[in-house]
C-alpha positions as YAML, in Angstrom:
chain: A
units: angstrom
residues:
- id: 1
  name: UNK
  ca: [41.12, -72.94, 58.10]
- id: 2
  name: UNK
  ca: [42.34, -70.17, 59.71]
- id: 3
  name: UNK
  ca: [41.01, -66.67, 58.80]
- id: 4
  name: UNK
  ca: [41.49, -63.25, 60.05]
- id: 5
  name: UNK
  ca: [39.25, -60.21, 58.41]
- id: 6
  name: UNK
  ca: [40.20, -56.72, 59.03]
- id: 7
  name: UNK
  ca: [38.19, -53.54, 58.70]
- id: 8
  name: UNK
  ca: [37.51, -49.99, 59.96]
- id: 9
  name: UNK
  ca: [41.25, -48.44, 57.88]
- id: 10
  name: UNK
  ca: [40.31, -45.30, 57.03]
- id: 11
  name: UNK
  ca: [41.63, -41.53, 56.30]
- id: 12
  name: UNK
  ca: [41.19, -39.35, 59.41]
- id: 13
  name: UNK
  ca: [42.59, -35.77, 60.14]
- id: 14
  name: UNK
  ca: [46.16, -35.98, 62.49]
- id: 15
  name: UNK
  ca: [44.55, -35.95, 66.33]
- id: 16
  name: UNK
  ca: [41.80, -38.26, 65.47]
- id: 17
  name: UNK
  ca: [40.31, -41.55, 66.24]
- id: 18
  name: UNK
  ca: [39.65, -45.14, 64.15]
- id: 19
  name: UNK
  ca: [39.01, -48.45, 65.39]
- id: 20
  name: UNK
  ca: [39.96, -51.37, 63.59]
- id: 21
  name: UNK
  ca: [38.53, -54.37, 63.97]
- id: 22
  name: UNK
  ca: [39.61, -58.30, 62.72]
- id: 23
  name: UNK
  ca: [37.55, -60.83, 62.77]
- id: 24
  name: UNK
  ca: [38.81, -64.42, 63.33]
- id: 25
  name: UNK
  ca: [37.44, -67.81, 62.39]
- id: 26
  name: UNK
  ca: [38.90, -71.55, 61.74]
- id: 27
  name: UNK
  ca: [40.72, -71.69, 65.57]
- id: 28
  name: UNK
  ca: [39.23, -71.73, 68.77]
- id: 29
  name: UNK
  ca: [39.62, -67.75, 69.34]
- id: 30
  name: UNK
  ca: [39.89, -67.58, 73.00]
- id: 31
  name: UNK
  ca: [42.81, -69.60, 73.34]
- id: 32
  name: UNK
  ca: [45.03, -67.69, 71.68]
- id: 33
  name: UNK
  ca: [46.94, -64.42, 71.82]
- id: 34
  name: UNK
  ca: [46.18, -61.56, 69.09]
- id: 35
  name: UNK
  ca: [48.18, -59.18, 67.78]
- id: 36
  name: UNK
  ca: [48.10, -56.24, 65.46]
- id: 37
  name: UNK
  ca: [50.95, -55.19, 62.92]
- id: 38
  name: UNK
  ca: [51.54, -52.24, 61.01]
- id: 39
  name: UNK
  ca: [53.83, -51.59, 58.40]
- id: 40
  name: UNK
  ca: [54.20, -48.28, 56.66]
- id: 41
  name: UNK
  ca: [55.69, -47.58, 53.07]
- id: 42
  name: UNK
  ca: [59.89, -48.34, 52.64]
- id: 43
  name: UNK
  ca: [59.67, -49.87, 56.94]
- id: 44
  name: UNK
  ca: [59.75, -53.26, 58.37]
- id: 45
  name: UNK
  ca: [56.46, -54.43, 60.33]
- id: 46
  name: UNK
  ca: [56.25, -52.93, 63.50]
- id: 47
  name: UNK
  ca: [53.93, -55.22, 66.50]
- id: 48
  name: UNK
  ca: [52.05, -52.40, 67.78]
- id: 49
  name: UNK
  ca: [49.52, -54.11, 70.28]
- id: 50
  name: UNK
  ca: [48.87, -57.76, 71.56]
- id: 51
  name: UNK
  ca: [46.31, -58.96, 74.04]
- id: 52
  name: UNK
  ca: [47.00, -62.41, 75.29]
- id: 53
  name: UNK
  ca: [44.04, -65.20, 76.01]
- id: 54
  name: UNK
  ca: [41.78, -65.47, 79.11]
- id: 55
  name: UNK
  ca: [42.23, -63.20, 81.39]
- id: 56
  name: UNK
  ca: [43.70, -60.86, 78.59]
- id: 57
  name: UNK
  ca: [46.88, -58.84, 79.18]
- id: 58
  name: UNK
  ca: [47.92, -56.46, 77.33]
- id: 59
  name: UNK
  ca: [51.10, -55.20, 75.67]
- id: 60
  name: UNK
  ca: [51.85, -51.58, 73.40]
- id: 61
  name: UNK
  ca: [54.57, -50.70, 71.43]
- id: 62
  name: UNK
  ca: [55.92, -47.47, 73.36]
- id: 63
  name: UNK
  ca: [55.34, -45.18, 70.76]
- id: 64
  name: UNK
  ca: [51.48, -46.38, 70.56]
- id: 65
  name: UNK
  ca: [51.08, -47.01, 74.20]
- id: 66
  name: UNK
  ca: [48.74, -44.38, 76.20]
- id: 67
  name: UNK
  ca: [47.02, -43.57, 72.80]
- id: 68
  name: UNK
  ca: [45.95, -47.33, 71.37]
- id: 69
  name: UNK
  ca: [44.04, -49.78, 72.85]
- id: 70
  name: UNK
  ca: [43.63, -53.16, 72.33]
- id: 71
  name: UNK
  ca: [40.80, -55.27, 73.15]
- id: 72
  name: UNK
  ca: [39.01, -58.91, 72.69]
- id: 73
  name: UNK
  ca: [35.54, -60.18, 72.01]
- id: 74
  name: UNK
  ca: [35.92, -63.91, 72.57]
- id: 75
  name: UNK
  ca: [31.83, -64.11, 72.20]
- id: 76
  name: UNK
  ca: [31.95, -62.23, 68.75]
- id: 77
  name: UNK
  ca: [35.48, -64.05, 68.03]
- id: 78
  name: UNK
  ca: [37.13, -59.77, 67.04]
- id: 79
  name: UNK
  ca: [39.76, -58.41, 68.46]
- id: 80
  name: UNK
  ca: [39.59, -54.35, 68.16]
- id: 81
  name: UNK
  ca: [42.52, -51.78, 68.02]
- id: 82
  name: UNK
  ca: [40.90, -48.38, 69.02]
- id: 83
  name: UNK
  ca: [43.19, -45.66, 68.05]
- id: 84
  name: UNK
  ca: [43.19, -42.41, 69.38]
- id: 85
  name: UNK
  ca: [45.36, -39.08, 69.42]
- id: 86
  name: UNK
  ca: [46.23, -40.22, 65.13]
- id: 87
  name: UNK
  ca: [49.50, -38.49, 64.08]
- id: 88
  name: UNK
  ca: [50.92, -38.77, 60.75]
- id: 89
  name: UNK
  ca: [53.75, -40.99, 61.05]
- id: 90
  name: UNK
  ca: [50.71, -43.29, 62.27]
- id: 91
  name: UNK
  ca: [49.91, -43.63, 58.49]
- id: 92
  name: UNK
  ca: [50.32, -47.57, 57.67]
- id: 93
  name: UNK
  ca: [49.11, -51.05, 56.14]
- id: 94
  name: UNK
  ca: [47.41, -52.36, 60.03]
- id: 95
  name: UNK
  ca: [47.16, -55.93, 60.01]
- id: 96
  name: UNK
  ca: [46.19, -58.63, 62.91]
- id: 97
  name: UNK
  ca: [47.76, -61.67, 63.24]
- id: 98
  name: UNK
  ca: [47.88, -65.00, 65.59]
- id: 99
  name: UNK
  ca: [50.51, -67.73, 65.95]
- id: 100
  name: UNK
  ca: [48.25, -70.96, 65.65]
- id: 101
  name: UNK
  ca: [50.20, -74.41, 66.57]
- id: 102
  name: UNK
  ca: [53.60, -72.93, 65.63]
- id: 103
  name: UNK
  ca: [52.05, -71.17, 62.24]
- id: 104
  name: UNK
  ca: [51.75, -67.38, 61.90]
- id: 105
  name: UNK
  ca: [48.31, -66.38, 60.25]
- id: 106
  name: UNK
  ca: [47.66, -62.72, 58.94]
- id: 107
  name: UNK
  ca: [45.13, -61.15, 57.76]
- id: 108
  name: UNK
  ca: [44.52, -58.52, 54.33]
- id: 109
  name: UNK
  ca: [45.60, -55.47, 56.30]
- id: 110
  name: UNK
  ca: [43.77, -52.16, 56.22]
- id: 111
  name: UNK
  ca: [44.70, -49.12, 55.44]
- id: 112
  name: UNK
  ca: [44.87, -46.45, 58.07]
- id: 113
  name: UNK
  ca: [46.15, -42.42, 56.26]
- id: 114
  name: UNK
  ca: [46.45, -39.83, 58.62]
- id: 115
  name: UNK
  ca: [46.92, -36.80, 57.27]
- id: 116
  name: UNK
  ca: [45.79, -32.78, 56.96]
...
């Protein structure tokens, strides 16, 4: 079955830098886009970051873009989200996800606080 493993969430000081990490099993990895989703307390979930399959393409929410990166491991079967520049309203449950043969897996979620 499908399973996606998050870790790296963390508390970190506005201006600086985590990188998540979600590991994926159950699917073959490389064939399918990743995303990660955050979703902070009283919002909807916000796509902040996908990277499609081979050759892997990119795409950034604007208000993330320049600051997050998003990348793959196919080997290691992780996809990483390395935040940089943290501000506050950054603060939010971070969650990857995939869209397997029409079904939308998720994982846990991490927590990410950025704050004084």
């Amino acid at each position: 079955q499908v399973q996606l493993v998050e870790s790296g969430g963390g508390q970190v000081q506005p201006g600086g830098s985590l990188t998540l990490s979600c590991a994926a099993s159950g699917f073959t990895f490389s064939n399918y886009a990743m995303s990660w989703y955050r979703q902070a307390p009283g919002k909807e979930r916000e796509m902040v970051a996908q990277i499609n399959s081979i050759p892997g393409a990119t795409w950034y929410a604007d208000v993330v873009k320049g600051r997050f990166t998003i990348s793959r491991d196919n080997a290691k079967e992780v996809v990483y989200l390395q935040m940089n520049s943290l501000k506050p309203e950054d603060t939010a449950v971070y969650s990857c996800s995939c869209r397997v043969q029409r079904i939308d897996f998720w994982g846990q979620g991490t927590q990410v606080t950025v704050s004084p």
